[in-house]
N, C-alpha and C positions, 0 to 999 in steps of 0.2 A: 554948135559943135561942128569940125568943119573934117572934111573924110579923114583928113590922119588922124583925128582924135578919135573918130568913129573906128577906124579900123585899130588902133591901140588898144584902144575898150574893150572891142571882141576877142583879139589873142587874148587880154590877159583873163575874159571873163570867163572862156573856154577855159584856162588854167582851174578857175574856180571850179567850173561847173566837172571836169576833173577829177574833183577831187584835192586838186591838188594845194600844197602849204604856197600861200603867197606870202612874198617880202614888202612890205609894207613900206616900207622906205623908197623901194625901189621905183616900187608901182608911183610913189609921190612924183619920184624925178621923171618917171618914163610919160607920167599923163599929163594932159592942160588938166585944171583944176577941176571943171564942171566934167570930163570924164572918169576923174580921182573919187569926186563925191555919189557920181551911179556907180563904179564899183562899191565903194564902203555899203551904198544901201543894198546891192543885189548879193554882197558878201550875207547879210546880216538876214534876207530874205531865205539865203540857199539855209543856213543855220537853223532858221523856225521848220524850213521844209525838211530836212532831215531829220531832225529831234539827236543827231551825233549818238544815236546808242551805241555803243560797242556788242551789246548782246547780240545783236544782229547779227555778228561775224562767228562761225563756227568751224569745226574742223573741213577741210575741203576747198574752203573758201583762201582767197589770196588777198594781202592787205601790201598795198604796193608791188616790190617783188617778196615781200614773204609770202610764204606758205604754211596757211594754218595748219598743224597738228592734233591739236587738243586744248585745252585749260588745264592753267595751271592754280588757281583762287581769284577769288572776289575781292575787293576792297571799298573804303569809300568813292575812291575816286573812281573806279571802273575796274575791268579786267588786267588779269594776266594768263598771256597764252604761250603755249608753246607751237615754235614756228621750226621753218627751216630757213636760212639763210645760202640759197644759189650762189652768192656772190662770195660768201664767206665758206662757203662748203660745211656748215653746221647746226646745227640745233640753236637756236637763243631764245630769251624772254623777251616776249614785246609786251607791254603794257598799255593799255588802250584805255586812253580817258572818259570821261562822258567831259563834251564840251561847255555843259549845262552844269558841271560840276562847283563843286564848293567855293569860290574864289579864285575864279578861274577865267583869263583871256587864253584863248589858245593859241593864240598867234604867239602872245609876251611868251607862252608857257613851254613852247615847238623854239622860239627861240634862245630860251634861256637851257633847254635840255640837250640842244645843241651846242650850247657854250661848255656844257658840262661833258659832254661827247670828245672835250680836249683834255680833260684831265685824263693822266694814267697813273696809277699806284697800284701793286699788288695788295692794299686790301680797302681798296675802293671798286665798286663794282665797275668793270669796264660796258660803258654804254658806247653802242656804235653807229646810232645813227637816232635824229626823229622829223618826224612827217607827220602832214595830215592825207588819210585817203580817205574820201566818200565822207566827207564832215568828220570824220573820227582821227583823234591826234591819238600822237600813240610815239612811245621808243622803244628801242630793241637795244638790247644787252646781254653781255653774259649768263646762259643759264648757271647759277649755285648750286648747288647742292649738301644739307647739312641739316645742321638743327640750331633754329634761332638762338639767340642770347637769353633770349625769355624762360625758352623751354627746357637751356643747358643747367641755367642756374635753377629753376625749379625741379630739376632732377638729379640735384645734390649742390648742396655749399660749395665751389671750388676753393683749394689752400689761395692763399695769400699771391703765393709766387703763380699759381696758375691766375689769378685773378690779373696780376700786374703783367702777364704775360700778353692779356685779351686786351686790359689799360692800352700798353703801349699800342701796339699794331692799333687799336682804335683813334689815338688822338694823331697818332701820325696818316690816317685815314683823312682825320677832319682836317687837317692842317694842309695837307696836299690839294682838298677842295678852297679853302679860305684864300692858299695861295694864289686860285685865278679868280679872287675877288668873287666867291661861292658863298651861298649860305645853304645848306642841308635843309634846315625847318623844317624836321618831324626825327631827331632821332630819340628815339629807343630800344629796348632791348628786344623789340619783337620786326625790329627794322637793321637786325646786325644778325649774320648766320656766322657759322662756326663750322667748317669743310671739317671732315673725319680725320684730315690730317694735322689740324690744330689751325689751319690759317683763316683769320678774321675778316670779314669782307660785311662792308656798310654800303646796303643797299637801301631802295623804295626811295629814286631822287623823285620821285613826283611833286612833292612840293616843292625841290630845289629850286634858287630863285639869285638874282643879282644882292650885292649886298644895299640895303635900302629900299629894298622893292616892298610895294605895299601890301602885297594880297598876303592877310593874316589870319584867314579863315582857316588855313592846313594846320595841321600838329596835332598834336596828343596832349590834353588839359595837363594831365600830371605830371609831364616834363617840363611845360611850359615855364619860363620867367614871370617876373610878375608884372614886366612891362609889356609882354606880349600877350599875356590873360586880361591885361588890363585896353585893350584895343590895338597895342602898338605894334609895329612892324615887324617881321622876322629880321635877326640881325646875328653876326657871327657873336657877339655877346649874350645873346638869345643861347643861341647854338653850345657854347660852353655852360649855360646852365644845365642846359638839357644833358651836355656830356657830363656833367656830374653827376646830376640821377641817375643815369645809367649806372655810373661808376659806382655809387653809392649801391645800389640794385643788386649790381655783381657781388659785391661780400654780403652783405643784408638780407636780399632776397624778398626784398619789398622797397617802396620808394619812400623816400623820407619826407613828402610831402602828401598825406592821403586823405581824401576827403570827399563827401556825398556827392557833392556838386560845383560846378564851376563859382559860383556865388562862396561858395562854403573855402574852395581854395584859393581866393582873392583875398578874400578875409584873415587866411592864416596866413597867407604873406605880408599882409599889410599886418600884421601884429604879432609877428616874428622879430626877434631880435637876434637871435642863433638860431642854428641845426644841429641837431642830432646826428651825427655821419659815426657813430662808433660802435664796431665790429672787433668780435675776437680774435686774434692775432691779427691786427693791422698796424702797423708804427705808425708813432705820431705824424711824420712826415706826410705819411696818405693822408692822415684824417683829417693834418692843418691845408693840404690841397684842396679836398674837397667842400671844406667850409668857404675855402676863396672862391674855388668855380660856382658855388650856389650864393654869393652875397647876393643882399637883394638888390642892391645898385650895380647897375652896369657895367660904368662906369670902374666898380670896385672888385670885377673881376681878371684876372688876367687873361690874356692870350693865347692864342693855341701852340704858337712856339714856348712859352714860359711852362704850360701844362707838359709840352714832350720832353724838355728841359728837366722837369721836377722829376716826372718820371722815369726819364735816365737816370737823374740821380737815387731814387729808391732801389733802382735795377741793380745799379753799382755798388749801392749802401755794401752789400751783405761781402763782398771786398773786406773790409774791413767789421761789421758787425760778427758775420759769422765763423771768420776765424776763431772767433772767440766765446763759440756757442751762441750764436747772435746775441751779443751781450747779456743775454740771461745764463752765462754759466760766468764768467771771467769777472767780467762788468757788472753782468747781475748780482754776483755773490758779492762784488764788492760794495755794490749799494744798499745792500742788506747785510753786510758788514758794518756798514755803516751807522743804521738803524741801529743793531743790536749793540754797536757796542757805546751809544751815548752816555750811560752811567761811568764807562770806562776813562772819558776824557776829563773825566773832570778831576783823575787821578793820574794822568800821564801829561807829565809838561810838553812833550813835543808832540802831542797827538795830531794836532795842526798838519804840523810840517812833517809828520808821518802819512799821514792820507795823503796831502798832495804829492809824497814822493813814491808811493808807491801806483798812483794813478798816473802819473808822469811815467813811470818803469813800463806798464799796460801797454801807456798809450804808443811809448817808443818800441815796443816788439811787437807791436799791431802795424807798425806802419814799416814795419821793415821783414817782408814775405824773405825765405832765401832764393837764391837765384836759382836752385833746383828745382824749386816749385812749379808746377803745372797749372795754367788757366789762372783763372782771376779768384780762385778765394784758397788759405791754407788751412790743411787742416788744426782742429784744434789741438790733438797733441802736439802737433808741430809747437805751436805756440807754448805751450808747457813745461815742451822741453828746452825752450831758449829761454821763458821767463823765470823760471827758476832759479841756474845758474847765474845768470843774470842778475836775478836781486841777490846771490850773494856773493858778486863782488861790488856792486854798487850800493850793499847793506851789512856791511863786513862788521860797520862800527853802531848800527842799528838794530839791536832784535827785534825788537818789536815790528819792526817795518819788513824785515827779515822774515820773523814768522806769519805776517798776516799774506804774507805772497805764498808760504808754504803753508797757511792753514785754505788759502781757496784756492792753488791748485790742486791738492788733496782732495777738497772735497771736490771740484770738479772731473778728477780721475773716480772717485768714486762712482758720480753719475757715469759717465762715459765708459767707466771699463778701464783697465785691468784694476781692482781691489787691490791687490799686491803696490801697484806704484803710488797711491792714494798714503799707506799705511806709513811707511818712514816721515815724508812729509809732515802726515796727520800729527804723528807720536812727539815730531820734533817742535813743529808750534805747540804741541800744547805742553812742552817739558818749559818751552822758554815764558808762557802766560804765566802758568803756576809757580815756575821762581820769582817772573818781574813782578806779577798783579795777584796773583793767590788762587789756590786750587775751586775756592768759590767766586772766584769774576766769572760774567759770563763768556767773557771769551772762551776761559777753561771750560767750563760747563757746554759753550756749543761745542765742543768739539769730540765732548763723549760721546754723542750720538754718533757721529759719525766715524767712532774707531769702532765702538760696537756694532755698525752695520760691517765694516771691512771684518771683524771676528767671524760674524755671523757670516758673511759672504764666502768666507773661505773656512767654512767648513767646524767654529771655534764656538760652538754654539752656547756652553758651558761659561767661556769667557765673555761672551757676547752678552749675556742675560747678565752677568757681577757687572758690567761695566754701564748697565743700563739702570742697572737697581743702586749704583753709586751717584749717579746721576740724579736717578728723584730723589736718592738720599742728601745730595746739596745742594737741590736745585730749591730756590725760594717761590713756594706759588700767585707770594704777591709782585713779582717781578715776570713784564709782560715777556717779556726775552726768553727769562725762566722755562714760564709758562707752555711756550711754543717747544722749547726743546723735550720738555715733558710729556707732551702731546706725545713728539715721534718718537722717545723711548717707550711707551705706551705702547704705538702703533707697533715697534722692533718685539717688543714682550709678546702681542699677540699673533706677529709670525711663526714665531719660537711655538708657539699652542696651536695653530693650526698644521705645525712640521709634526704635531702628535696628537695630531686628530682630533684633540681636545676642542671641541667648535664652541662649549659653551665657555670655557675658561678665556678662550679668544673677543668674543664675545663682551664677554667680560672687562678687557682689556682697551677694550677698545670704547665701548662707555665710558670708562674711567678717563681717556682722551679726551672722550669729548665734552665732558665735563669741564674740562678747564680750557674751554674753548672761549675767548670771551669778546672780540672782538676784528677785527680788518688787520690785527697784529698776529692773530693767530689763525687767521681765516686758510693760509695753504698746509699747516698741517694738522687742522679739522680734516681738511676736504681730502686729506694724504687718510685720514682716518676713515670717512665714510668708503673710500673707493676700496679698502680692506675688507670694510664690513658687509661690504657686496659680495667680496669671495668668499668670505665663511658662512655668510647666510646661505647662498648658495650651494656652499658643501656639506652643510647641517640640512640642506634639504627644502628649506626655503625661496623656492625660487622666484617666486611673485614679487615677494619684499625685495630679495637680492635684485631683481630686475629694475624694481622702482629706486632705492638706494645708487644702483650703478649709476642708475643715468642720471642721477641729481647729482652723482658726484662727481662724472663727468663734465655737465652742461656747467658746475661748479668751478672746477679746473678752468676750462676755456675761461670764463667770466673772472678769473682771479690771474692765472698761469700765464693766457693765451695758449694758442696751438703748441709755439715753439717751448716745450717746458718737461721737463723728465716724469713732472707729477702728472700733467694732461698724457703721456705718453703711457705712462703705467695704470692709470685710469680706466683708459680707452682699451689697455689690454686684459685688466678684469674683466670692464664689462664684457670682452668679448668672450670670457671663459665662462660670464654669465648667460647667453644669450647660445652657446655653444648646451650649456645641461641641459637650460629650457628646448632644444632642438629649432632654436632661429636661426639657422645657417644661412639664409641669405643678410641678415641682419648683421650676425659677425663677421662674414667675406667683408661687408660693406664698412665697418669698422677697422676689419686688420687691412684693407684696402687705406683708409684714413692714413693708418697709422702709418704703413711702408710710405704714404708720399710724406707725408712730415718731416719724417726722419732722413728721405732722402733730400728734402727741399733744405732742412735745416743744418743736417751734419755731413750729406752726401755720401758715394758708397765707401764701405770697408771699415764703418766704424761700428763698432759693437752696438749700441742702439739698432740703428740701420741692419744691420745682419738678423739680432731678434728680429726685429719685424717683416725681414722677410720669409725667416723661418715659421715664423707665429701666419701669415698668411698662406705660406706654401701647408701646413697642415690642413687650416681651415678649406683650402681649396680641395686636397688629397679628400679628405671627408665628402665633399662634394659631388666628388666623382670627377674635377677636374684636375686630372693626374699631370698631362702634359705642362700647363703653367706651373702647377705645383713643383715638377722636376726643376721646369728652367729658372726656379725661383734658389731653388736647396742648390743646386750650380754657380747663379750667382753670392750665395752666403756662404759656398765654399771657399771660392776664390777671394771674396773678401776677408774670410774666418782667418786666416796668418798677419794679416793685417787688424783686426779687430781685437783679437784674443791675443795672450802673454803664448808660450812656448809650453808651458807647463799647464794649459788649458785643458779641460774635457772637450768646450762646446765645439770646433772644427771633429772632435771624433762621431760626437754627435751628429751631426750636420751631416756628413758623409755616411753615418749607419741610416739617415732616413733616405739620403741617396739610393742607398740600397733597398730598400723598401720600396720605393718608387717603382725604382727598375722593376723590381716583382711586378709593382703594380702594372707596368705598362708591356708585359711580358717581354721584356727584356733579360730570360734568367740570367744570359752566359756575363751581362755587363755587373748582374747584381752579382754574382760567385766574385767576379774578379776582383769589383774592389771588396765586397765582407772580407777575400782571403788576405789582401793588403793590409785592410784596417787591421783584424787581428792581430797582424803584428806590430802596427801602432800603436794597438791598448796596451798589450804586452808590455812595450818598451815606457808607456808613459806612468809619468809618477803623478798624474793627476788621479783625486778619488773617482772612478767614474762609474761607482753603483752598477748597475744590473746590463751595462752597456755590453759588456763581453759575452752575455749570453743574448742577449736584443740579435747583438749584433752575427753570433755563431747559430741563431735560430733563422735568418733571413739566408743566410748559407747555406744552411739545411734544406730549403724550401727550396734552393734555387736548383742545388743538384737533382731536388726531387724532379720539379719540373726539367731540367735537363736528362734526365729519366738514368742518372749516374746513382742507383738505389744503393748501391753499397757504400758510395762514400756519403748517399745522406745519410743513412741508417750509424755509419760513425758518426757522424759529426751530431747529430741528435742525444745520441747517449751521450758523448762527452759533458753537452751540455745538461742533460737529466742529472748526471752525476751530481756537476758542481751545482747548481741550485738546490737540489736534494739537502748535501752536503749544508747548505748556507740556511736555507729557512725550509725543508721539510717536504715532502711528497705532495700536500695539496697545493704549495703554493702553483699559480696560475701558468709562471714561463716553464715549471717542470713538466705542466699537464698541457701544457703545448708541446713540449718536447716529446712528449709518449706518444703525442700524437702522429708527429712527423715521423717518429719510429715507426709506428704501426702502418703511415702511410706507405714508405720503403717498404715493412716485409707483405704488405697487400701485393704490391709492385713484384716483389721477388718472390710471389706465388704462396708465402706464409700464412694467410688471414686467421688460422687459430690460433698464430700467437699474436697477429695483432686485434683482436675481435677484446678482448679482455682489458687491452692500453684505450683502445677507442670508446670503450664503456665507460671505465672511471674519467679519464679525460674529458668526458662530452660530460659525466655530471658535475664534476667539477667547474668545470668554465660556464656550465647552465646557471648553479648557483652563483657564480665572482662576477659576470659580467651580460646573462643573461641568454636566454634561449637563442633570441633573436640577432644576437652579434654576429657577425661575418665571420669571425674565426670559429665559433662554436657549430654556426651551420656547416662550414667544412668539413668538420670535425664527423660531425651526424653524417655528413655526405660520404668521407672515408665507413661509415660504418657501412651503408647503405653495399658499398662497394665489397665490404668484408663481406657480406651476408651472399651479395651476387657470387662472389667465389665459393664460398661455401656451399653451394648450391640452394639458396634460399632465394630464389630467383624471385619469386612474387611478394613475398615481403622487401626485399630489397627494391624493387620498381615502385613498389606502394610508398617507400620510407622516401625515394629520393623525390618522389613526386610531391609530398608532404614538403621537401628542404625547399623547393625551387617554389614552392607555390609561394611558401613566407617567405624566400628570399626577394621575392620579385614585389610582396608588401613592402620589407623593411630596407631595402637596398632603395638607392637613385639608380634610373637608369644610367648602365652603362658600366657599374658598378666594376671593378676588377674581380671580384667573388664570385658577382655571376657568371663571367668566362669561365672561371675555373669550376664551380659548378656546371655548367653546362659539358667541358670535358669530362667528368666523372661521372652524370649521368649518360654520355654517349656510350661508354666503356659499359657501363652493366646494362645497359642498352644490347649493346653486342655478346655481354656474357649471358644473357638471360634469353636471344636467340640464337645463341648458339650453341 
């Protein structure tokens, strides 16, 4: 070797010795051959001498120009720390290989992590640079922050639409790597985080690799393809297997290939013919995806453009599926229409050319949103209101074609809300069945059940129950059609009994349902039966059963309905009234939580579905003690409620009388007074029946003025209210001995206490007996006594009495409770009166 190759050798060997990442190419062209081959052996020397551990490196210490921090976990392949980047002015993640690691050259591995160091995509992790120092290779990237994909879905199912949410942002993740001729090799769901603001970012490129590259020792056995388990190379068709499991993971919640051991899942690939990829509420569309990205030939999977492809188009789907209740109300009914009425065709000569003309009608007021429309999907009355008219002038000389457009808008107005729009329709198909086809075709016969839910819904409950018991009076129980409508006037019968408390005649009613349950034809309104028989069991006092019952009828629902379905919706809102007696409050948040995304994923806001459920969770919250969501929830169901609701509606009065409650609760009086004195004369003016709402509603006014310490105008507005309840059901009822209450609290206030010591006594035993000692209104109640007694000069029983409320308040309350402020004001006051 002759001195220039000697002095070559030294710069570059000092490089080495360094620390430093050599380019191995470079060094080829820069050296004669015989000093190319002492560097490779003294490269391979420095490697035995160091042993390349990364533990070595700990906070304080500098790896290049980073700046240790800390640790951030362990892996197979070595560390992750947290550094400082000088250059970059910030925090990042460097991860530090062991060089000795699993399939591993570090030179190929520093330079393939650099290749990957040119990708950029917002949910791919930005890696900014990789090196080797001190034998230890290592890259550096953006710190994440979140919680993995593993750990998202393991701490709850995500909907459908949240799932295709993380889909997309992920394949367009892999797609952005693939682009510069990338392979990932190791994704799963514990290699994907999820930032608290929803965005997806795929990290841990350590075994990232060119496409073709050999080293196949990286990955995760249970994502693995079967050509990569079986020795073969990491490959971007590798990689879209892998994105399948994942994806399959996401709805599942487990992988769809699981097995003991690596031997064990070779075996079941090689003896696989299908997969299993099916999840409740998934459309076909996902599930025929997911069997392509998991075929077991390579070759017979697609692309990662065709996978973003497909997935746009599922994003898009609801464009058109859900205008129409995603085809399970429009579409749906029709294809269950369809079912139900095949004994019908065989007596109607155009039945043919009747289906097809009325699915042709669907499909052309599905594809034509109006140009008022907002965003990419309509609502479904929207749809309603044009298909209707619609088919009659395009079914002018058609009844039959005519009424089956008005017997499933009907019944889809009845799901959705208003009753009232549902009914004309309803009454009109079934006047034109019973002239064309006879008062016993099924058609006639489904359609009783559902005039008698619109009776029932609106208040006809008299006629509601004749029109149900005409029903099983024609309905034939050897006919499966029959059968199922029989069920739900069953299931209508036993509402009717539990509106009168009658829980065993309910009961009752609802065995006899499911008696004539008999097969996958009557499987949704069984399970419409069982999710009943959770709420009465529960209100007869059975709570264990009701609990077991709910969730079968539940997990039923999903498995028959899917998520998106009226029945899975009403279901899910038993169980939560079940789970609500038994005192599972987290368990029902976590249910009416279910429920409001559903309904927003499915119908979006201002539809009467959508509004109950956000009503039904804003209680559940309120109970909780979490007042502030619960307001900004009763907010948003207001503003939708003139949207959701007819004109001549209760529930917006409603809606706005728990407003008012709120406001109490969040000691807001002066906003609760303003709208109660509002509302009142909105009840006034309204011709809807709206029960006991006008005294709900003049008793949250009372309290409010109390608390705004206006004692005389509560002290009126309290009697008012005593009056008319008095008047309607009698001195014990519950709002009257609340009202005596609020009385008593006023003339405490305006110095009276021996005429309120007398109201505050029968009141507290009365509400002890209706609703319990331990209620938050009853401890008030005890706590104005406590207050009477301080003014009366009974100072040490009164201290004694309030110390007694606040001890069991602070048992049966949540912290934070609204009662216990208010206790705690009223114990300051005889505080002060009792040293004073």
């Amino acid at each position: 070797m002759n001195a220039a190759g000697r002095d070559a050798l030294e710069t570059w060997s000092a490089r080495l010795a360094d620390g430093e990442a050599i380019d191995w190419e470079a060094a080829r062209a820069a050296l004669p051959a015989e000093a190319f081959g002492r560097l490779r052996q003294l490269a391979e020397l420095a490697g035995v001498m160091r042993h390349c551990d990364p533990s070595d490196v700990g906070p304080g210490d500098r790896w290049g120009h980073l700046e240790i921090r800390g640790r951030l976990g362990r892996g197979s392949f070595g560390l992750v720390m947290l550094a400082f980047d000088p250059i970059l002015q910030r925090e990042v993640a460097l991860k530090l290989r062991r060089a000795d690691g699993p399939a591993s050259d570090p030179e190929a591995w520093i330079h393939e992590a650099r290749q990957l160091a040119r990708v950029r995509h917002p949910n791919v992790l930005a890696v900014h640079g990789a090196d080797i120092r001190d034998g230890v290779p290592g890259l550096w990237a953006d710190r994440v922050e979140g919680t993995t994909l593993r750990d998202h879905v393991r701490g709850g199912a995500p909907t459908f639409a949240e799932a295709l949410r993380i889909a997309r942002q992920l394949a367009a993740a892999v797609a952005a790597v693939h682009g510069h001729g990338l392979v990932h090799g190791d994704l799963k769901p514990g290699n994907v985080m999820i930032e608290p603001g929803g965005r997806v970012v795929l990290m841990d490129f350590g075994s990232a690799r060119r496409e073709g590259g050999r080293r196949s020792g990286a990955g995760s056995p249970a994502v693995m393809s079967p050509e990569r388990l079986a020795g073969g190379p990491a490959s971007q068709a590798d990689d879209i297997h892998a994105l399948g499991v994942v994806f399959a993971f996401l709805v599942r919640g487990r992988y769809p290939f699981e097995a003991d051991s690596v031997e064990d899942l070779r075996a079941l690939h090689a003896g696989r013919s299908d997969v299993d990829v099916d999840a409740p509420g998934t459309p076909r569309g996902w599930r025929m995806l997911l069997r392509d990205m998991l075929a077991r030939e390579p070759d017979s999977r697609p692309n990662i453009d065709s996978v973003v492809d497909r997935l746009e188009r599922l994003h898009t789907a609801p464009a058109r599926r859900r205008r129409t209740l995603a085809v399970g109300s429009i579409f749906g009914l029709l294809l269950a229409g369809l079912a139900i009425a095949l004994t019908a065709y065989t007596r109607v000569r155009d039945a043919e050319s009747e289906t097809s003309a009325v699915n042709e009608l669907l499909r052309d007021v599905l594809a034509a949103p109006r140009a008022t429309e907002l965003g990419r999907e309509a609502r479904v009355v929207d749809v309603l209101e044009r298909a209707v008219p619609e088919a009659e002038r395009r079914f002018e000389n058609r009844p039959l074609a005519l009424a089956r457009v008005r017997a499933l808008a009907g019944r889809t107005w009845l799901s959705l809300g208003p009753p009232s729009a549902a009914e004309p329709l309803l009454r009109a198909a079934l006047a034109t069945y019973t002239e064309r086809l006879g008062p016993s075709h099924p058609r006639s016969i489904g359609l009783l059940d559902a005039i008698a839910r619109v009776e029932h819904a609106t208040g006809r409950r008299h006629e509601a129950e004749a029109t149900w018991n005409r029903l099983l009076e024609m309905a034939d129980a050897g006919v499966a059609t029959d059968r199922y409508e029989m069920i739900y006037a069953h299931v209508g019968k036993a509402g009717l009994r539990m509106a009168e408390n009658r829980t065993d005649a309910a009961l009752a009613e609802l065995d006899r349902a499911l008696a004539l349950h008999v097969d996958a034809r009557t499987a949704r309104a069984a399970q419409s039966a069982r999710s009943l028989k959770a709420l009465v069991l529960s209100r007869g006092g059975r709570l264990d059963e009701a609990a077991e019952v709910g969730a079968a009828a539940l997990e039923e629902s999903l498995r028959v309905n899917g998520r998106r379905h009226v029945n899975t919706l009403v279901a899910r809102d038993r169980l939560i009234q079940v789970r609500l007696g038994r005192g599972e409050m987290a368990e029902a948040e976590t249910l009416a939580r279910d429920n409001l995304a559903d309904t927003l994923d499915w119908l979006g806001e201002g539809e009467r579905r959508t509004v109950m459920a956000q009503v039904a969770l804003s209680n559940v919250l309120a109970d909780r003690g979490q007042v502030d969501e619960s307001l900004a929830l009763l907010e948003a169901a207001s503003a939708g409620a003139p949207r959701a609701f007819p004109p001549d509606s209760a529930e917006p009065l409603v809606i706005d009388s728990n407003r008012a409650a709120r406001y109490l609760e969040l000691d807001r009086p002066r906003e609760a007074v303003e709208l109660a004195t509002a509302l009142a004369a909105r009840i006034e003016a309204s011709t809807a029946p709206v029960g006991p709402l006008p005294w709900t509603n003049g008793l949250n006014r009372a309290e409010g003025l109390y608390w705004l310490e206006r004692h005389d105008e509560a002290l009126d507005a309290a009697l008012r209210i005593h009056a008319d309840v008095l008047a309607a059901h009698g001195e014990n009822h519950p709002l009257a001995r609340i009202a005596d209450s609020y009385r008593a609290a006023a003339l405490n206030r305006l110095g009276r206490p021996e005429e309120a010591a007398p109201l505050l006594d029968g009141a507290h035993a009365a509400l002890a007996a209706a609703i319990g000692g331990d209620h938050p209104q009853t401890l008030l109640v005890e706590a104005w006594q406590a207050e009477a007694m301080a003014l009366s000069g009974r100072h040490d029983e009164a201290v004694a009495l309030m110390e007694s409320v606040l001890e069991r308040a602070r048992a049966a309350l949540v912290p934070g409770h609204y009662r216990l402020r208010d206790l705690d004001r009223i114990a300051m006051r005889i505080q002060a009166a009792a040293s004073g």
